[in-house]
C-alpha positions as CSV (number, residue, x, y, z in Angstrom):
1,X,115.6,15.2,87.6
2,X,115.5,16.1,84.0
3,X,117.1,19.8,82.6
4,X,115.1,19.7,79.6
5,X,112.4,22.9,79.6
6,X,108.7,22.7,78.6
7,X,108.1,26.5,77.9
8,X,105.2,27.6,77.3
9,X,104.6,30.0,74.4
10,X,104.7,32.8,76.3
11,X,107.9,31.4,78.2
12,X,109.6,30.9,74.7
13,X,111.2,33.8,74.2
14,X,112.4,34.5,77.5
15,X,114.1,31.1,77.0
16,X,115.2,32.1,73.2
17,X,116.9,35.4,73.9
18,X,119.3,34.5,76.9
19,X,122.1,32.5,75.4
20,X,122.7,29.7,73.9
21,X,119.4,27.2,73.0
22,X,118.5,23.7,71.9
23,X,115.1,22.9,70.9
24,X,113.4,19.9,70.1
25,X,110.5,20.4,68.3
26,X,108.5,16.4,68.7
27,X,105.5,14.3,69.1
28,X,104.8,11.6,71.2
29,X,103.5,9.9,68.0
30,X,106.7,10.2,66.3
31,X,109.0,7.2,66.4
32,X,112.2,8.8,65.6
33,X,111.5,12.0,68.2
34,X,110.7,9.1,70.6
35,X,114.4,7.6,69.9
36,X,115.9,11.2,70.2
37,X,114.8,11.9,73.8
38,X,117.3,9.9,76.0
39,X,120.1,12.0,73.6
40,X,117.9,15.1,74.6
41,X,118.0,14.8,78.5
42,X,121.6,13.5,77.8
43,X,122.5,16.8,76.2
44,X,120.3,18.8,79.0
45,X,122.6,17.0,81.8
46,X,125.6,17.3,80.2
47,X,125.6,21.4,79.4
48,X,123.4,22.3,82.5
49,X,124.2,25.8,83.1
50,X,125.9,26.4,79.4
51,X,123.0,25.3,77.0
52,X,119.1,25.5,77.8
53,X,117.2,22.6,76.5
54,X,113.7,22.8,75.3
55,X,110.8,20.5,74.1
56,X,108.5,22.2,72.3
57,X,105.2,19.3,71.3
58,X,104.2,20.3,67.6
59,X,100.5,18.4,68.2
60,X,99.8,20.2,71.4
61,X,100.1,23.8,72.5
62,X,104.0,24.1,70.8
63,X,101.8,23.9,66.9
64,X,102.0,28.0,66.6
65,X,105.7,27.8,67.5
66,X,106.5,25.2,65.2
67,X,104.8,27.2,62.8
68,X,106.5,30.0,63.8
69,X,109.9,28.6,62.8
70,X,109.1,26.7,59.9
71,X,109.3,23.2,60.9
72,X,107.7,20.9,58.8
73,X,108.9,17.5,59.7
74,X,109.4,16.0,62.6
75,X,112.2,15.7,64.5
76,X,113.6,19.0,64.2
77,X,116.3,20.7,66.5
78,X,117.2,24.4,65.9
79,X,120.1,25.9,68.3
80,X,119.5,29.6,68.9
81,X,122.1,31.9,70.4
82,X,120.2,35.1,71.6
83,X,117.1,34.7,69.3
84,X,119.2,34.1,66.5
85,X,118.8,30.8,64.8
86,X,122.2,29.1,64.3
87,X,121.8,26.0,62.8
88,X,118.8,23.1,62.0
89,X,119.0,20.0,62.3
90,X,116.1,17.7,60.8
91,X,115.5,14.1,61.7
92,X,117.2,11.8,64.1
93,X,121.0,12.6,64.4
94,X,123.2,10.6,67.3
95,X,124.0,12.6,70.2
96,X,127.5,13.4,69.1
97,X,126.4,15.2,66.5
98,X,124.8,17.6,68.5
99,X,127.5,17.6,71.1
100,X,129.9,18.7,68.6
101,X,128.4,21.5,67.4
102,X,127.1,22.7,70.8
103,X,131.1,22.2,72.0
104,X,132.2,24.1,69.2
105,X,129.2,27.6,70.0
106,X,130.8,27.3,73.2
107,X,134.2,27.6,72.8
108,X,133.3,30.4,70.7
């Protein structure tokens, strides 16, 4: 069973403001977000109960969100601590990339 959240918009923030967050902002038409979900679930499984991990679909009901945020291009993930943003990540990164800097929030 996958970690990785679906929020709704109205789900969001409850999600945003407690603790550390990943999100994925994607489409299912975009190769590179299609190539950066196993590395999401992978990230989901491996910090289950540390870091939530969200998808949030820019081309269905996730578009005010995204434009919430700022995100322009596709694949985008933003890690929020609390509601703040920490850091942004665009386009497809390996899963060690992500893994470093979410080991590195946590030892915090």
């Amino acid at each position: 069973m996958s970690n990785v959240i679906h929020p709704t918009n109205e789900e969001f923030d409850e999600f945003l403001n407690s603790g550390l967050l990943l999100v994925d902002f994607y489409a299912d038409r975009c190769g590179p977000c299609r190539m950066l979900a196993p590395a999401i679930e992978e990230i989901a499984d491996k910090y289950d109960g540390k870091v939530n991990v969200a998808k949030i679909d820019v081309d269905g009901d996730g578009r005010s969100l995204a434009f919430e945020f700022g995100v322009s291009s596709i694949p985008t993930v933003i890690i929020f601590k609390d509601g703040d943003e920490l850091t942004r990540e665009i386009g497809l990164m390996p899963v060690e990339h992500y893994t470093n800097i979410l080991d590195g929030l946590i030892q915090q």
